[in-house]
C-alpha positions as CSV (number, residue, x, y, z in Angstrom):
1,X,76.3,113.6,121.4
2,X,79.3,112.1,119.2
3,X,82.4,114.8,118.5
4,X,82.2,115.5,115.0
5,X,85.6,117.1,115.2
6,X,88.2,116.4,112.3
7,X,90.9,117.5,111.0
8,X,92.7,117.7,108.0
9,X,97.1,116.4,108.5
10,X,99.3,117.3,105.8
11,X,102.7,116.0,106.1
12,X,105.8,114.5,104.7
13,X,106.6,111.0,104.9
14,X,109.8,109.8,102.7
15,X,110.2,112.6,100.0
16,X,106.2,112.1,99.7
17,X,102.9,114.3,100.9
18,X,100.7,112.6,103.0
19,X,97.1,114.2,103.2
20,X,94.8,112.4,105.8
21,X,91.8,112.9,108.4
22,X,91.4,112.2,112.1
23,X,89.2,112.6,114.7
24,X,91.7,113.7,117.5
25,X,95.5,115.1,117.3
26,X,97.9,115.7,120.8
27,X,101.0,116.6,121.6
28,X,101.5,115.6,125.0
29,X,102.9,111.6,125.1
30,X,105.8,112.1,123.1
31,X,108.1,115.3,122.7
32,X,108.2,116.6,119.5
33,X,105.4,114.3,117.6
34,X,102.3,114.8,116.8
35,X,99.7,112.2,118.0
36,X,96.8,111.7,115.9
37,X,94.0,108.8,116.8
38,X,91.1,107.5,114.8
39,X,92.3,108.4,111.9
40,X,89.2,108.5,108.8
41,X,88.9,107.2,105.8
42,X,86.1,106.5,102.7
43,X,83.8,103.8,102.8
44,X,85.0,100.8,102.2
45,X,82.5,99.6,99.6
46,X,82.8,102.3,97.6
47,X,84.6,102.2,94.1
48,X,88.2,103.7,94.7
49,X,89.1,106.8,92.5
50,X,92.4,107.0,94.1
51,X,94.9,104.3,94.2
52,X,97.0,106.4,97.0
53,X,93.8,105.9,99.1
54,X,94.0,102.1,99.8
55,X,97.7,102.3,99.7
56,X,97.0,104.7,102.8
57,X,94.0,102.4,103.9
58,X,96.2,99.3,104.1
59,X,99.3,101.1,105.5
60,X,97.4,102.5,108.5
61,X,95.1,99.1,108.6
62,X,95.6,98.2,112.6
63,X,97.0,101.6,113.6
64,X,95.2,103.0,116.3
65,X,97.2,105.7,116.8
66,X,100.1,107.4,115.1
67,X,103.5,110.2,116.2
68,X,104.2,112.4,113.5
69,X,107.2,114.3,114.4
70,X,106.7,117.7,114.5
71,X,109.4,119.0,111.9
72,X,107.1,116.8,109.2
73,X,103.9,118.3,109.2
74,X,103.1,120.5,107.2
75,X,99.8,121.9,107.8
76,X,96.8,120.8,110.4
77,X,93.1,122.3,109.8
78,X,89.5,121.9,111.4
79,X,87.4,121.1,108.7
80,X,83.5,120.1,108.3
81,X,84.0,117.6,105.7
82,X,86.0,114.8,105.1
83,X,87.8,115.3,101.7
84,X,89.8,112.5,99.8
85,X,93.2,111.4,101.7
86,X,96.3,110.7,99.7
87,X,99.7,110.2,98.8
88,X,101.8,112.7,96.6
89,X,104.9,113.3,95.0
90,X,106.7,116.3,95.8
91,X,107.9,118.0,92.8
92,X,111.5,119.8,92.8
93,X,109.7,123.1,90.5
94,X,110.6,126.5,91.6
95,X,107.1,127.3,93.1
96,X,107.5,124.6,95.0
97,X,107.2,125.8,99.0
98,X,107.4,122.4,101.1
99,X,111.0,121.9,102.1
100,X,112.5,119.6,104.6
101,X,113.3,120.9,108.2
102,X,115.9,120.9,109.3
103,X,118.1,121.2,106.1
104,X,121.2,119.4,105.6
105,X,124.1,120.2,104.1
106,X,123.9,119.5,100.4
107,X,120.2,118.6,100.3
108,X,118.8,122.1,99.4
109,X,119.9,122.4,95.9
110,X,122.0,125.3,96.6
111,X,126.2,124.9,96.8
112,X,127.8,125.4,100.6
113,X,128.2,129.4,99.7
114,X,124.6,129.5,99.9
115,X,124.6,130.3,95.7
């Protein structure tokens, strides 16, 4: 019988939001990344919606496996279905809740008295 486990990565990658799908995520080779294998994408010969898609397609194109580190990701879930992977921007609005970990000095938006 073939695992139909997958699961859903969000994580941050350069000041952008990387959603994708694989089949198996570690943590055991390397301390302090996450290591994800097979990762998933669309059909090939399908017409592409997203742009972000076969950016992420052709940036992962010989990958067989990839370490995130830890302090990136942002969310993992189990999920039934494969949904569509992609690249975002992440927006400096006040509802926004992803921030960087650990925080530097200066990179928060706030002044050194925490103001």
């Amino acid at each position: 019988m073939i695992d139909k486990t997958l699961f859903k990565i969000i994580f941050v990658n350069q000041g952008k939001i990387y959603e994708i799908f694989a089949r198996s995520i570690k943590q055991e080779f390397l301390y302090g990344f996450v290591e994800l294998e097979e990762l998933v994408f669309g059909e090939s010969s399908t017409v592409v919606v997203d742009p972000s898609e076969e950016k992420l397609r052709s940036e992962f194109a010989d990958v067989k496996r990839t370490f995130i580190p830890m302090h990136a990701v942002v969310r993992i879930d189990e999920v039934d279905k494969k949904g569509a992977v992609k690249i975002s921007e992440i927006e400096n609005s006040p509802g926004n809740v992803i921030s960087y970990f650990p925080n530097t000095p200066g990179t928060s938006g706030r002044d050194q008295n925490g103001s």
